[in-house]
C-alpha positions in Angstrom: -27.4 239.6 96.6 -29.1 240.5 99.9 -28.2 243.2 102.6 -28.0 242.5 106.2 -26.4 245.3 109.3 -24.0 245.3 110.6 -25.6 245.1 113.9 -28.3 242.4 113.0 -27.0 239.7 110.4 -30.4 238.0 110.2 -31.5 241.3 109.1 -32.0 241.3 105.5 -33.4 243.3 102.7 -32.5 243.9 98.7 -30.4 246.6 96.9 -33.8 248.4 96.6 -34.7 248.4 99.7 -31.8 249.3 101.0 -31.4 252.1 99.3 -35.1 253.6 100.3 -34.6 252.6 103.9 -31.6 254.2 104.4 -30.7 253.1 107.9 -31.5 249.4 109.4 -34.3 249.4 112.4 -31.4 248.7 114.6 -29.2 251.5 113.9 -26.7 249.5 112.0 -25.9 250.3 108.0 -26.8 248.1 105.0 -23.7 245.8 103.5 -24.1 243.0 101.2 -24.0 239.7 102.1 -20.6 239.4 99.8 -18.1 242.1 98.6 -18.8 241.5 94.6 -15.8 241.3 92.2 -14.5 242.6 89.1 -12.0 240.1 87.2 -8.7 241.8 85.8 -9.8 241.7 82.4 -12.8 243.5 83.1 -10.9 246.3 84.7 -8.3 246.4 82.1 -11.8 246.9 79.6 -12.4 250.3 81.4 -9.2 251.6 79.8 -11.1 254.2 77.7 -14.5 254.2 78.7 -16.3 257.0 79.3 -17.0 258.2 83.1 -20.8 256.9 82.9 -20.1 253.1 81.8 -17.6 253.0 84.0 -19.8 253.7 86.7 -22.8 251.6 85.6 -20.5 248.6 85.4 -18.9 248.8 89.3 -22.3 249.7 90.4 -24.1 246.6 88.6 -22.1 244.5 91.0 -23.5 245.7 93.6 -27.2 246.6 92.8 -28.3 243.2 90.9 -31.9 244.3 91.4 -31.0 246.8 88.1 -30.3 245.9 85.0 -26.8 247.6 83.6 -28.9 249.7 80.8 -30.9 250.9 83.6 -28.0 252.1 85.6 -26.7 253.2 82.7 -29.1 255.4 81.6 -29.2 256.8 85.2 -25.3 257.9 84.8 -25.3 259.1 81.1 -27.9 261.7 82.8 -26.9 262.4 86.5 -23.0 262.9 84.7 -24.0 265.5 82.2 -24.6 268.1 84.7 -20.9 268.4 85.1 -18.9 270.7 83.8 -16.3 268.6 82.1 -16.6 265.6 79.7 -14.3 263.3 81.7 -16.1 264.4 85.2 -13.6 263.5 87.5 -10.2 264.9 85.7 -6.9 263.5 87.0 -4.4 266.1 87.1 -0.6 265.2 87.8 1.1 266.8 90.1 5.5 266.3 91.0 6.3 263.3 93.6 4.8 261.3 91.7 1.1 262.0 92.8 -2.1 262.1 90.9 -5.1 264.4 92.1 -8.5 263.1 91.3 -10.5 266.5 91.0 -14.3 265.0 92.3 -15.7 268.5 92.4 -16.9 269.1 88.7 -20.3 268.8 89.5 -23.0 271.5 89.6 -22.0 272.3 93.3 -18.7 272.0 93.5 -18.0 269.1 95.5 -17.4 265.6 95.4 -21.0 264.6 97.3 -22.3 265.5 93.4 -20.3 262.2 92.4 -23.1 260.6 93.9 -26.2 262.7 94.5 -26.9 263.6 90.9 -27.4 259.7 90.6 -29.5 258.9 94.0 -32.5 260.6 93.1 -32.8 258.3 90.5 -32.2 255.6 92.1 -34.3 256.2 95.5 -36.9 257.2 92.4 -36.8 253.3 90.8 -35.7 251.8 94.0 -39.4 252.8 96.0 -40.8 251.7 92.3 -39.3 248.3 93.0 -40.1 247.5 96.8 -44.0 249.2 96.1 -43.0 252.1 97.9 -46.1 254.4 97.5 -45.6 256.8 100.7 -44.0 260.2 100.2 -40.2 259.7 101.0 -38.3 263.1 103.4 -35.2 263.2 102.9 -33.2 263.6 105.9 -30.1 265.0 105.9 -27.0 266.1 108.2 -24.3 268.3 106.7 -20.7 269.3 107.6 -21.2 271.5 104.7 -20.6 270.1 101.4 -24.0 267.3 101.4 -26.8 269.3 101.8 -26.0 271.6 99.8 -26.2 268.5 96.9 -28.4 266.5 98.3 -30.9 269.7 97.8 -29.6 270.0 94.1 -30.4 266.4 93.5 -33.5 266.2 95.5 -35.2 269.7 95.2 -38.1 269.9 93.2 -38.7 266.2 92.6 -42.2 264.9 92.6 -43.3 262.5 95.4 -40.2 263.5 97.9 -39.0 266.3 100.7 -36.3 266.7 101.8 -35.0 268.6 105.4 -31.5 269.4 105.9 -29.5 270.3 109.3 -26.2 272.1 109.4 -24.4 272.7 112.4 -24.6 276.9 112.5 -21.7 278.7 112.4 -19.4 275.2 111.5 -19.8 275.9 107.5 -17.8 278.1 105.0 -19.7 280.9 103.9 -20.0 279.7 100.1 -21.3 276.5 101.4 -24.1 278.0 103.8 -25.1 280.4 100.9 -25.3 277.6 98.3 -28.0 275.9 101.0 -29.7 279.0 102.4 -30.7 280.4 98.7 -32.1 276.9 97.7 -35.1 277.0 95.5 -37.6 274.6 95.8 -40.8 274.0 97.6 -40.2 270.6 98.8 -36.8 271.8 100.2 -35.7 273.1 103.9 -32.9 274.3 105.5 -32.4 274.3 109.5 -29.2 275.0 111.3 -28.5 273.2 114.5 -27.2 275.1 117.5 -24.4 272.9 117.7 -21.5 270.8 115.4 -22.3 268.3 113.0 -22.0 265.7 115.4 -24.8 267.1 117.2 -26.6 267.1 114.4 -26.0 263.4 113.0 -26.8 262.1 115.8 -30.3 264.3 115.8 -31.1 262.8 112.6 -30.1 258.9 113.3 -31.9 259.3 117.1 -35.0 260.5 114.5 -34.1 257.2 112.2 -34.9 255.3 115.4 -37.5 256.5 117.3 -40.4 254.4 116.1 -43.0 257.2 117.3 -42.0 259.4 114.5 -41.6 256.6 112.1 -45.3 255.8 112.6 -47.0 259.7 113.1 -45.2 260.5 109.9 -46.4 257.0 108.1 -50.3 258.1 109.5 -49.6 260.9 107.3 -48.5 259.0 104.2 -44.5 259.8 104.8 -41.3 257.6 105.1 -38.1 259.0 106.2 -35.1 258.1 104.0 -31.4 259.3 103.8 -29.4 261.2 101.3 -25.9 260.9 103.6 -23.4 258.4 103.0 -25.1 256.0 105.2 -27.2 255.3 102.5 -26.6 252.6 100.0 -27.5 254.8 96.9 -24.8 256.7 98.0 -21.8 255.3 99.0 -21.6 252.5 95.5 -21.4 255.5 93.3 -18.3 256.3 95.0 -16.5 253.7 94.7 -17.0 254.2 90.4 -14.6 256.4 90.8 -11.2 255.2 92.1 -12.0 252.4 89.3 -12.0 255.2 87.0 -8.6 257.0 88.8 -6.7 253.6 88.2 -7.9 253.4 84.2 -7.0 256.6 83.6 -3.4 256.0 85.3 -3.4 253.3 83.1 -4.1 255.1 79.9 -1.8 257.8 80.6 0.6 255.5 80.6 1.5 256.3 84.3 1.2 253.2 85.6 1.5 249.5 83.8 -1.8 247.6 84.7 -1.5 245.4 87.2 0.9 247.7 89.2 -0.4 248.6 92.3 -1.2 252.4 93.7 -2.0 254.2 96.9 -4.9 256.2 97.1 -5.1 259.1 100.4 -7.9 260.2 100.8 -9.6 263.4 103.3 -12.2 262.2 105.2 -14.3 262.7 108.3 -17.1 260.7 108.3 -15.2 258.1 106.3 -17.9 257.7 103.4 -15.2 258.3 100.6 -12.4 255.8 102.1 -14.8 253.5 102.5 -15.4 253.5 99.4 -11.7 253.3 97.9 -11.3 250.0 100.1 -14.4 248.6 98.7 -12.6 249.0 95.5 -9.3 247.4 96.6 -11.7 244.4 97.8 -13.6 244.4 94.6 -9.9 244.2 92.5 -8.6 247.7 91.7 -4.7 246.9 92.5 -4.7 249.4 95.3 -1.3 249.3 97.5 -1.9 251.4 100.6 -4.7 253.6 101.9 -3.8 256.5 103.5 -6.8 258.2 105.7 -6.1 262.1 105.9 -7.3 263.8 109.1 -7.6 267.6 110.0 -7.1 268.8 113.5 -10.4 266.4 114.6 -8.2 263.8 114.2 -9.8 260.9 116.0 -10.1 258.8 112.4 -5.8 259.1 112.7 -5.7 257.8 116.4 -7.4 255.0 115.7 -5.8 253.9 112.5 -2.4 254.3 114.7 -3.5 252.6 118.3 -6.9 250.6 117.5 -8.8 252.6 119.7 -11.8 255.1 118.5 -12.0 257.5 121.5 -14.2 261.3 120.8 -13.9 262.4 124.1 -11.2 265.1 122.8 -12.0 269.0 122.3 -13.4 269.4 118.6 -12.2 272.2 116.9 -13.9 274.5 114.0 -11.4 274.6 111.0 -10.7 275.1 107.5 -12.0 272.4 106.1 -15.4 272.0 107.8 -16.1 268.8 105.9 -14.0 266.9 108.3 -15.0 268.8 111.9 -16.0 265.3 112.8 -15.7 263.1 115.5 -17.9 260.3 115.2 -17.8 258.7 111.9 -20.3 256.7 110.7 -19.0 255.0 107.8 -16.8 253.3 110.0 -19.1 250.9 111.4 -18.8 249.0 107.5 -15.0 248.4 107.7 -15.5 247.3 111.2 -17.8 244.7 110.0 -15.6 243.7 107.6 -12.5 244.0 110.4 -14.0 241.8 112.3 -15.2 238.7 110.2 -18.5 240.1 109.6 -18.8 239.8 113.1 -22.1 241.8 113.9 -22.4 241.2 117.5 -18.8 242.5 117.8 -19.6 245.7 116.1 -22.7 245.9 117.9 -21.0 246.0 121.1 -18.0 248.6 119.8 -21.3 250.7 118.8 -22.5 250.0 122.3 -19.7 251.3 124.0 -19.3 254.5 121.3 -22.9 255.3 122.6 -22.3 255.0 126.0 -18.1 255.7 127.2 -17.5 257.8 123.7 -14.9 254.8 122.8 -14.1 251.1 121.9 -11.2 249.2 121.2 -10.7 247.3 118.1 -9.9 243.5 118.6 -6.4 242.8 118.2 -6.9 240.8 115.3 -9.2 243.2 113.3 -6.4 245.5 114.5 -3.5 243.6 113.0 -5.7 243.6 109.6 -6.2 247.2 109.3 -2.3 247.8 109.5 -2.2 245.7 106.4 -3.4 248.2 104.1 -4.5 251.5 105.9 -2.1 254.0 107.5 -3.3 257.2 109.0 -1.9 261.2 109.8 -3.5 264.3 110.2 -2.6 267.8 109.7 -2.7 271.0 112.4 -4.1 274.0 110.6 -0.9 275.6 110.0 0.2 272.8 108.1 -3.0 272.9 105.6 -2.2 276.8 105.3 1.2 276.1 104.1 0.5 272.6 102.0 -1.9 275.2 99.8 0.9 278.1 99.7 3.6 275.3 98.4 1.4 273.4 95.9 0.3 276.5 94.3 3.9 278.2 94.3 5.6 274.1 93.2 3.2 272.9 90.9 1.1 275.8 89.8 -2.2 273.8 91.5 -4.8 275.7 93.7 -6.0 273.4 96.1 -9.2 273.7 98.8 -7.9 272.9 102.2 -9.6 269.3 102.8 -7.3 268.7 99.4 -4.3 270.8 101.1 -4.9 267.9 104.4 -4.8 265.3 102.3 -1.8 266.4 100.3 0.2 267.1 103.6 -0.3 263.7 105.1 0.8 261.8 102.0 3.7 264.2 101.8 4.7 263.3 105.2 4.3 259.3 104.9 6.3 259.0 101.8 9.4 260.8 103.6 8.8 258.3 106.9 8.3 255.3 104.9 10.0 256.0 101.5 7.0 254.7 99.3 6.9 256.3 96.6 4.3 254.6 94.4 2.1 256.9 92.0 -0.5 258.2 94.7 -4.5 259.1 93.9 -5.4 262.0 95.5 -9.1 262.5 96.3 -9.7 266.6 95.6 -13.0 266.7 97.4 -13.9 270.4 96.9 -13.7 273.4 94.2 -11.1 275.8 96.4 -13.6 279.0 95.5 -16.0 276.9 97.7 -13.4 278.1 100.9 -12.3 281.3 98.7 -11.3 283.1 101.9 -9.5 280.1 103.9 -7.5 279.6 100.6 -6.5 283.1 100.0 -5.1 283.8 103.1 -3.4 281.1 103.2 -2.0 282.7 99.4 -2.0 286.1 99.8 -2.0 286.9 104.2 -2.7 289.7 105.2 -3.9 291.2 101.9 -6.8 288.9 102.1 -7.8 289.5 105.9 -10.0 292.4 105.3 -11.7 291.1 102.1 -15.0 289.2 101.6 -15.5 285.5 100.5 -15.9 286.7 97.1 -13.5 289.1 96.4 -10.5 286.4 97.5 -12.4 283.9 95.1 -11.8 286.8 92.4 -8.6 287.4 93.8 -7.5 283.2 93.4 -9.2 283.5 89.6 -6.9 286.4 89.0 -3.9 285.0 90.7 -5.0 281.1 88.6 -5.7 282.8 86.3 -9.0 281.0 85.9 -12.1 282.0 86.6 -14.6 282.1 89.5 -17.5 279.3 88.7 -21.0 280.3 88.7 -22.5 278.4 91.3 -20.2 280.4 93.3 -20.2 283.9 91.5 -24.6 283.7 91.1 -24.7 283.5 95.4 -24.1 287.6 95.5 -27.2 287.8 94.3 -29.4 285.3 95.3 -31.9 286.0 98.3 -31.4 284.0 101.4 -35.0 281.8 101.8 -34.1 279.1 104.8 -33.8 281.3 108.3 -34.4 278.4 110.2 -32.3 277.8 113.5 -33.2 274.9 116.4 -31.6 273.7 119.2 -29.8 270.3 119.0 -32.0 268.7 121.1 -34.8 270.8 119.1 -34.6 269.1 115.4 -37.7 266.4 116.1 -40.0 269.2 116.4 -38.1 271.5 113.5 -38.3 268.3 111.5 -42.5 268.2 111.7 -42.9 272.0 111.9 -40.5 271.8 108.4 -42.6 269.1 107.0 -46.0 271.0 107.9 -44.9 274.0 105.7 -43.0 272.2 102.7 -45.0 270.6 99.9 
């Protein structure tokens, strides 16, 4: 299997080198020259495995430069950082929906799905394309990557990595968990700006050829942690294979029935990854894409046309303050025939008017199996209220989004097949967004911690450690640039790390 972009189909590289590029030369993203498949009966053989063979066998499909003992090995030790033995729990909820909890990982989110596993496989990947230069890391956050991109990646010989977070556009748990990293060949910046800004700092770095050279003069390579990466989307996509097993062994679902899978997203990495998993044979219904106020993903699922001139707004779940996704840019490909002069031009036009326009075609397909909604903020406030007080379940508000908009499209269209929720984040990550939305007024005057101790008392659970240890921990990244500033934060960052 070889990998082309989506911008340049005579471009073309393997799994390997994919996955230590990062980004194409062009500005397009890596996709295989075929979607691989799984037979039924293979699926139906996942019906009891454990997390980590599950994985290894979807991702052998897709990275046939590995063996499957050598991806397997690589998931028996990225999954035992987790802090259950089934590492994605599916926990059942009324209506006849299933919530897929992705945030058992050492910091709380779903992004440790697959960044516990790309160090290792960036690590054997620049082993098996003669990579000898020092990778960097470069990564843009909404909040919840960086922070495990910098757990997966700090501290590891032969690599640095930088991250940029749009300052003041993160919860407060989340810029703690980056500002108090440890690690020498780690840094922090925040971006005057939103995350936007800041993704498209990093990709305009991807591309200017300048850098790409200064930095190779001094033995470097740059390489990406985020979701357009390779190494991290296939990881991903283990998991809804895992979601319909566990359905099955429940005895929630008869294999071979379908299900629907909604799923909160911004910059559309984790949906992505569900409909490579409906291509690749999970019997997957309906995807529903769950959008916050920024709900430009939503418009275009309804009309065919991707427009981000709107007014972005800061809300409650950061993670999705996002109006130009790039994960997108795959299903277009796949949307359009594989055309990659068509998505070249719709990328054309993103760059230059802020908007394209689907073909009518590719537009007809995507109504075939994706619907899209979006929830206003005081809709996410009150879909956390009502699942704790119906079902007993505290929920972080990209879950709450998600939860709303499948709420809504099974009372307009009356589905009401068994539903995978992606749960994307612990809720003590947003401790104070979650409270008040709990508790009201009461919460208003406390601190991010004492609402997480006030949901542990009111769960009656308790606050995890990665966010309970931040009280004490000294803040070591101070860093703050412009958005038109990050090339020159970038080198000055890479002058002092080691």
């Amino acid at each position: 299997m070889r990998y082309t972009s989506t911008r340049d189909d005579q471009a073309s590289t393997s799994a390997a080198g994919a996955i230590v590029k990062g980004i194409s030369d062009d500005g397009g993203l890596f996709v295989p020259d075929e979607i691989p498949s799984l037979p039924a009966e293979a699926i139906r053989q996942m019906v009891g495995m454990p997390y980590p063979e599950v994985a290894a066998r979807v991702m052998a499909g897709w990275l046939r430069g590995f063996s499957f003992d050598e991806l397997l090995s690589m998931c028996q030790a990225a999954y035992r950082s987790f802090d259950t033995p089934g590492v994605a729990p599916l926990m059942t909820l009324s209506g006849n929906r299933h919530v897929l909890e992705l945030f058992h990982g050492p910091t709380l989110a779903f992004k440790d799905m697959a960044l516990q596993i790309l160090p290792r496989l960036m690590a054997a990947s620049a082993k098996k394309v003669n990579e000898t230069r020092e990778l960097v890391i470069l990564v843009a956050t909404s909040g919840d990557t960086g922070k495990a991109a910098l757990a997966g990646f700090a501290g590891v010989p032969g690599v640095r990595i930088v991250v940029f977070y749009p300052d003041g556009g993160v919860s407060e748990a989340q810029r703690l968990q980056m500002v108090t990293q440890e690690g020498a060949n780690a840094r922090v910046i925040a971006v005057r700006g939103n995350f936007d800004d800041a993704q498209s700092g990093v990709k305009r770095m991807f591309a200017t050829k300048p850098l790409q050279d200064l930095l190779s003069e001094r033995g470097m390579a740059l390489s990406s942690a985020n979701s357009i990466n390779l190494g991290r989307l296939v990881p991903q996509i283990a998991y809804y294979f895992w979601a319909y097993a566990r359905l099955v062994a429940s005895r929630h679902i008869i294999f071979g029935k379908p299900i629907n899978v909604c799923v909160p997203t911004g910059n559309f990495g984790n949906i992505l990854a569900a409909f490579y998993a409906k291509e690749m044979g999970v019997p997957i219904g309906r995807l529903i894409c769950a959008s916050n106020q920024n709900n430009v993903l939503a418009d275009f699922i309804n009309t065919g046309a991707y427009d981000r001139n709107r007014p972005f707004f800061q809300t409650t779940s950061p993670s999705m303050d996002i109006l130009i996704s790039s994960n997108l840019e795959r299903l277009l490909f796949e949307l359009t025939g594989r055309d990659a002069g068509e998505v070249c031009a719709m990328m054309a036009n993103l760059a230059k008017s802020g908007r394209y326009v689907l073909p009518t075609g590719a537009f007809l397909k995507l109504k075939t199996f994706m619907s899209g909604g979006w929830a206003s903020e005081e809709q996410v406030s009150g879909q956390i209220a009502a699942t704790f007080h119906e079902d007993k379940y505290l929920s972080d508000p990209h879950t709450a989004v998600a939860l709303n908009v499948l709420a809504r499209f099974q009372q307009e269209t009356g589905d009401r097949t068994p539903t995978v929720v992606a749960s994307t984040a612990s809720p003590y990550k947003f401790g104070k967004s979650v409270a008040r939305a709990l508790f009201g007024a009461e919460a208003a005057e406390l601190d991010d911690f004492a609402c997480c101790d006030k949901l542990a008392e009111a769960s009656k659970g308790e606050v995890p450690a990665a966010i309970s240890t931040l009280r004490k921990k000294p803040v070591l990244h101070t860093a703050v640039c412009e958005k038109d500033g990050m090339q020159p934060a970038l080198l000055y960052a890479l002058s002092t790390a080691q």
